[in-house]
VEXLUMKE-585151 format. One record per residue: residue in one letter; z negated, y negated, x negated of N, C-alpha, C, O, CB in turn. Coordinates in Angstrom, 1 decimal, always signed. Atoms other than C-alpha are relative to their C-alpha. Glycine has a CB too. Layout:
# VEXLUMKE-585151
A;Z;Y;X;Z;Y;X;Z;Y;X;Z;Y;X;Z;Y;X
...
END
This chain:
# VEXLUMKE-585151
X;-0.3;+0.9;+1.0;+3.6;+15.1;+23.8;+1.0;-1.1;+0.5;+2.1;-1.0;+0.9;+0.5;+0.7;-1.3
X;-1.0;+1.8;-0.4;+5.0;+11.6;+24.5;+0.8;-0.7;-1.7;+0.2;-1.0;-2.7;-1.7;-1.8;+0.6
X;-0.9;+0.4;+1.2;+7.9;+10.4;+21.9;+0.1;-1.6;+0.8;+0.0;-1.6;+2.0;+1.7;+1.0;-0.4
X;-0.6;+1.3;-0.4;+8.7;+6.2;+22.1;+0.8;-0.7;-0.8;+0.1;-1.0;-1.9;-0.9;-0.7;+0.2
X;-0.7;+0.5;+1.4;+11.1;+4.6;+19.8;-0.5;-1.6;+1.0;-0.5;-1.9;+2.2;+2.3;+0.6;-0.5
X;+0.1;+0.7;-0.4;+10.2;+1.6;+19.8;+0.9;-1.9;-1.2;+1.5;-1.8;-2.3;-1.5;+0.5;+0.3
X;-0.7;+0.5;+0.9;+11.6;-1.7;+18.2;-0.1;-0.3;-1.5;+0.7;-1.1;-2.1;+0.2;-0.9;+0.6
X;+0.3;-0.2;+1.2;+10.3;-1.4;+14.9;-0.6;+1.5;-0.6;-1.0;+1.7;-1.8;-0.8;-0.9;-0.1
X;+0.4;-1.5;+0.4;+9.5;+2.5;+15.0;-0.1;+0.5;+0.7;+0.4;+0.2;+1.7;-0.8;+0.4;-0.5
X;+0.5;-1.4;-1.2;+8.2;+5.6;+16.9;-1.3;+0.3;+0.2;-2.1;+0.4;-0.8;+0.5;+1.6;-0.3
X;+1.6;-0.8;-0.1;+5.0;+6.8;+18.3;+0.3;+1.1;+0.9;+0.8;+1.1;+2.0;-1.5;-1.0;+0.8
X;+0.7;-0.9;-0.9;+4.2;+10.0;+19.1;-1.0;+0.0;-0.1;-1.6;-0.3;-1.1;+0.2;+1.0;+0.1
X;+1.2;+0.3;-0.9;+1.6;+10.2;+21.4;-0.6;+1.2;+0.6;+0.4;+1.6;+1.2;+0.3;-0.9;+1.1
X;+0.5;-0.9;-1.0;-0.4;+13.3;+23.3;-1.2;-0.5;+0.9;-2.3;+0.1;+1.0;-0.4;+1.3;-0.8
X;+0.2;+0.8;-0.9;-1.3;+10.6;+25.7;+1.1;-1.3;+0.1;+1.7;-1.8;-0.8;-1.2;-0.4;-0.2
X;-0.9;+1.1;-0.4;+0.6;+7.9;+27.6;+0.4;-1.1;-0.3;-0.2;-2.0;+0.3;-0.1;-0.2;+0.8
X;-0.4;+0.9;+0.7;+2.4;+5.5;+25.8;-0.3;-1.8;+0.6;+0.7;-1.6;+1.4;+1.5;+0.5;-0.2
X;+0.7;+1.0;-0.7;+1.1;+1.6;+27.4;+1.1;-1.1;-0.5;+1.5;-0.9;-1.7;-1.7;-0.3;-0.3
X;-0.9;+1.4;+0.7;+3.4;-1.6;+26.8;-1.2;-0.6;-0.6;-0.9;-1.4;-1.5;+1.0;-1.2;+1.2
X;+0.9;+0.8;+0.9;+0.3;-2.9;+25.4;-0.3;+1.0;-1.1;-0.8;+0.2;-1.9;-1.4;-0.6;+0.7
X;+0.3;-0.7;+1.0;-0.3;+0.2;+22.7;+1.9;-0.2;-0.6;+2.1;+0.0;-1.8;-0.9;+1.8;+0.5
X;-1.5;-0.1;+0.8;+4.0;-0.2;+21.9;-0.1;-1.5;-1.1;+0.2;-1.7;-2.3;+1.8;-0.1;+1.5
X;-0.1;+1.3;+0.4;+3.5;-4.0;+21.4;-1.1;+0.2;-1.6;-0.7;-0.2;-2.7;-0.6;-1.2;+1.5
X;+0.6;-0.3;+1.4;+0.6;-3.1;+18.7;+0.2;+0.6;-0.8;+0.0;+0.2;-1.9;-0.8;+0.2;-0.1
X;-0.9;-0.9;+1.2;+2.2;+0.0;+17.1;+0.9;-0.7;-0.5;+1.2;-0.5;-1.7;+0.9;+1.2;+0.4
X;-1.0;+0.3;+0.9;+4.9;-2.6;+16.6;-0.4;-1.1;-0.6;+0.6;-1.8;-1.0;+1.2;-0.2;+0.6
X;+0.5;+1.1;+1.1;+3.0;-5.3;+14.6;-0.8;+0.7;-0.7;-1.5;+0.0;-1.5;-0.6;-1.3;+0.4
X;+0.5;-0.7;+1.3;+1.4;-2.4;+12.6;+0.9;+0.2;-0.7;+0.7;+0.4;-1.9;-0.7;+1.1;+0.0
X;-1.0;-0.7;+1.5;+4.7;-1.3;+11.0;+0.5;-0.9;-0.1;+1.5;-0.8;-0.9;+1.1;+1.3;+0.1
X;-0.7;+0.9;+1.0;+5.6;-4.7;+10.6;-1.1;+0.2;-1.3;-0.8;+0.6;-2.4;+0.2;-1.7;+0.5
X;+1.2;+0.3;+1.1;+2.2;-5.1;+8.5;+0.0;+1.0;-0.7;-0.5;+0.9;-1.8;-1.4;-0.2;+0.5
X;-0.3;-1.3;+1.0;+2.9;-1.5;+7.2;+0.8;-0.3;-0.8;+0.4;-0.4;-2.0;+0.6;+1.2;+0.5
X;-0.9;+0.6;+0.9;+6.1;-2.8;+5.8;-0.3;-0.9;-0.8;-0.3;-0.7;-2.1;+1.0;-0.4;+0.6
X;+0.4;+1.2;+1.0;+5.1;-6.0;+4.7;-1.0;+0.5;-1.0;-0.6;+0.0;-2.0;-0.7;-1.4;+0.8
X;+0.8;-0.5;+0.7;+2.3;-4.3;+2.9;+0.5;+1.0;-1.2;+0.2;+0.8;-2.4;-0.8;+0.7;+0.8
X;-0.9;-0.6;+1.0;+4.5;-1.8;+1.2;+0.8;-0.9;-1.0;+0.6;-0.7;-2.2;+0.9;+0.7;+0.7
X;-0.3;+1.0;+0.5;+6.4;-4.6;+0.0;-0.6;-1.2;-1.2;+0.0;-1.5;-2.2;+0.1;-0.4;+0.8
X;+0.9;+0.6;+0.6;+4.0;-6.6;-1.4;-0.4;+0.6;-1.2;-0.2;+0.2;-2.3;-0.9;-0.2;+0.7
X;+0.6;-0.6;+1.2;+2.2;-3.7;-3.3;+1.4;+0.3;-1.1;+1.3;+0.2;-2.4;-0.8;+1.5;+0.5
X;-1.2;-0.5;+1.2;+6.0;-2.7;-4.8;-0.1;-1.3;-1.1;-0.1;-1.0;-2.3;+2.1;+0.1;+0.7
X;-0.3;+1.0;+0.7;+5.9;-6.3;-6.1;-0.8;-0.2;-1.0;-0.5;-0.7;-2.1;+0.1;-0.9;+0.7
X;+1.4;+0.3;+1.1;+2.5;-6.3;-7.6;-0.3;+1.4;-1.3;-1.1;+1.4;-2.3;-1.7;+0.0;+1.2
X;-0.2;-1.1;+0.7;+3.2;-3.0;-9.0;+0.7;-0.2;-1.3;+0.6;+0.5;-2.3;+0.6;+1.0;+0.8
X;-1.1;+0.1;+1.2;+6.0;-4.4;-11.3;-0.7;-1.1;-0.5;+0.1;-1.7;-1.2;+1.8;-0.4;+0.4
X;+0.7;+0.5;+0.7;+3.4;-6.8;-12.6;-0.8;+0.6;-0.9;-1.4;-0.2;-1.7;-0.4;-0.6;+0.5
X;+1.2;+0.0;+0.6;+1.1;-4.6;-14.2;+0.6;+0.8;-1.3;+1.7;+1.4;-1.3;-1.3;+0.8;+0.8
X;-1.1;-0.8;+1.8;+2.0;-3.3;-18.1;+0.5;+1.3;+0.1;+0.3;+2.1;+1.1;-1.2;+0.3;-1.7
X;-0.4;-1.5;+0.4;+3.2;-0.3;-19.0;-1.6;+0.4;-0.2;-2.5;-0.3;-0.7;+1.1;+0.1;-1.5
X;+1.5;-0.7;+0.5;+0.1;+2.1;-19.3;-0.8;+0.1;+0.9;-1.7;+1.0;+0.9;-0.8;-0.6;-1.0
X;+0.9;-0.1;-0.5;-1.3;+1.0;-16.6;+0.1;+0.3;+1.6;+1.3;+0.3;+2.0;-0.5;-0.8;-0.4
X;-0.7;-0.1;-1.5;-1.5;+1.5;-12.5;-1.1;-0.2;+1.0;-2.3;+0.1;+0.7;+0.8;+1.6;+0.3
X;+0.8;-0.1;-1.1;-3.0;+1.0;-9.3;-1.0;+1.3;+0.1;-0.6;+2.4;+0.4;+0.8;+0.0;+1.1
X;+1.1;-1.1;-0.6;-6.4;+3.2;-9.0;+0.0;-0.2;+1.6;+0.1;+0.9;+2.2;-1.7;-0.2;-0.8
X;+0.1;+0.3;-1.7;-6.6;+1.8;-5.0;-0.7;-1.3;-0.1;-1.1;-2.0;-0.9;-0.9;+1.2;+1.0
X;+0.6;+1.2;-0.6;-7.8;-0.6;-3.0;-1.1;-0.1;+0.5;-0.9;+0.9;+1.3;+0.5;-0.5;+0.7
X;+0.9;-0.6;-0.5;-10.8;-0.5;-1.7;-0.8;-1.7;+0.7;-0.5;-2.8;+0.6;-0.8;+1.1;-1.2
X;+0.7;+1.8;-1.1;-13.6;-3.2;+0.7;+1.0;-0.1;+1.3;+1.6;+0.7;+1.9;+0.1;-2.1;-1.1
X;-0.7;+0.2;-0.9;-11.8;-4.7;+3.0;+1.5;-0.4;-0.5;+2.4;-1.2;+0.0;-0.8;-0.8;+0.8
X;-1.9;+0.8;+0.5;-8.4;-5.0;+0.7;-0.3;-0.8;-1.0;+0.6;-1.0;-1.9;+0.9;-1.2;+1.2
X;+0.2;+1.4;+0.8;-10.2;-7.7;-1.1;-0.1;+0.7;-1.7;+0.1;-0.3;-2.4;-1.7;-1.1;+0.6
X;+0.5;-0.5;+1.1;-11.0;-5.5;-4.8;+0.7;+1.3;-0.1;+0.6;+2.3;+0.6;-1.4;+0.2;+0.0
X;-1.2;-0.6;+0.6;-8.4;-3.8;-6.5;-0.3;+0.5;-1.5;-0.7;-0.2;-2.4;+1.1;-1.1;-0.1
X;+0.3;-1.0;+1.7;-8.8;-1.1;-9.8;+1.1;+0.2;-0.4;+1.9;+1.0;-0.1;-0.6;+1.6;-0.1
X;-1.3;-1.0;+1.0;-6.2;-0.9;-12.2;-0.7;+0.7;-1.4;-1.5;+0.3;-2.1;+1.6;-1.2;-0.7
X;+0.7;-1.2;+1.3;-6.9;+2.0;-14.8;+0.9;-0.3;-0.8;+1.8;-1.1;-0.4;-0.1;+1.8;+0.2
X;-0.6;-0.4;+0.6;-5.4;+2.9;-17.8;+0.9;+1.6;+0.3;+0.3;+2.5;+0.9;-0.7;-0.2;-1.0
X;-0.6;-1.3;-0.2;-2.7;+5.9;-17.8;-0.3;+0.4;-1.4;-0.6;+1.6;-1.6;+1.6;+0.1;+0.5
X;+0.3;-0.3;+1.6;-3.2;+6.1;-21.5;-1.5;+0.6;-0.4;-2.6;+0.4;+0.1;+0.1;-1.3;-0.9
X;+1.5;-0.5;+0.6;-5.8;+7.9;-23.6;-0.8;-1.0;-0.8;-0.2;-1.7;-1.6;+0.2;+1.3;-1.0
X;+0.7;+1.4;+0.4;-8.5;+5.4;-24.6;+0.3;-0.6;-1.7;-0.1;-1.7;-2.0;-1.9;+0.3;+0.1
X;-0.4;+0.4;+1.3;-7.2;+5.2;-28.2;+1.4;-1.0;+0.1;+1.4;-2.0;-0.5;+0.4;+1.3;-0.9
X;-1.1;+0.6;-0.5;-3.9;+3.9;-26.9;-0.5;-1.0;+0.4;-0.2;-2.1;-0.1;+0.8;+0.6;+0.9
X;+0.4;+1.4;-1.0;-5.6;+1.7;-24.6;-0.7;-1.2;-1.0;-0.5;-2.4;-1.0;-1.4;+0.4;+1.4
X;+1.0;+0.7;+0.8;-8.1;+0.4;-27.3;+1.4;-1.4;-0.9;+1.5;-2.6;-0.9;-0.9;+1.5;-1.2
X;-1.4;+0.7;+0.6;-4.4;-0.5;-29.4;+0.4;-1.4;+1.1;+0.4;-2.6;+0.7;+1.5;+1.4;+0.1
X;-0.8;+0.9;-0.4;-2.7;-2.3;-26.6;-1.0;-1.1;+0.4;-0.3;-2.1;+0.3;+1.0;+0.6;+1.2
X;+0.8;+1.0;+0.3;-5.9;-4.7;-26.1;-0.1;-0.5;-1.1;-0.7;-1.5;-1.1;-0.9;+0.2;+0.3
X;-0.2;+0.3;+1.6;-5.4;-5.2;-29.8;+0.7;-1.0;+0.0;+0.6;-2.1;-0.5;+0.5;+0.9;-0.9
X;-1.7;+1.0;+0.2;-2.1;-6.5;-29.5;+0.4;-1.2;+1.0;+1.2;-2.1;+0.9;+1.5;+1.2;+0.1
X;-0.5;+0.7;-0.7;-2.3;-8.2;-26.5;-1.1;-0.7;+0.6;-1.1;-0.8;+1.9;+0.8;+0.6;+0.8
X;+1.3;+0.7;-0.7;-5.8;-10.2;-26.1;-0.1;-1.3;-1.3;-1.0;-2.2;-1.2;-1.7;+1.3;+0.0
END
């Protein structure tokens, strides 16, 4: 097993670490980060009740459900359509 810290994280590896596989581990955990980021932001947009089901395609189509039981849900479309 191969450990690498690298400048934005670590890979372990049970193969040989390459300056070209460090350089791309390290613009995935930017895009990891930036991604995390993003979703926290879009997360504090959606009402109360409701939440991310996932993402799905290529990223492009997004499910938000209700957390509520459909009587609830039925209400807060009442009040807010």
């Amino acid at each position: 097993m191969t450990k690498k810290d690298t400048t934005k994280g670590r890979i372990i590896a049970y193969c040989p670490i390459s300056p070209e596989m460090e350089a791309a581990a390290d613009e995935c955990f930017a895009a990891f980060k930036a991604l995390e980021e993003a979703t926290t932001k879009f997360k504090a947009t959606i009402p109360e009740g409701f939440a991310i089901k996932n993402f799905y395609g290529k990223g492009d189509l997004v499910i938000i459900h209700s957390t509520k039981d459909l009587e609830a849900e039925a209400k807060y479309w009442a009040e807010h359509s």
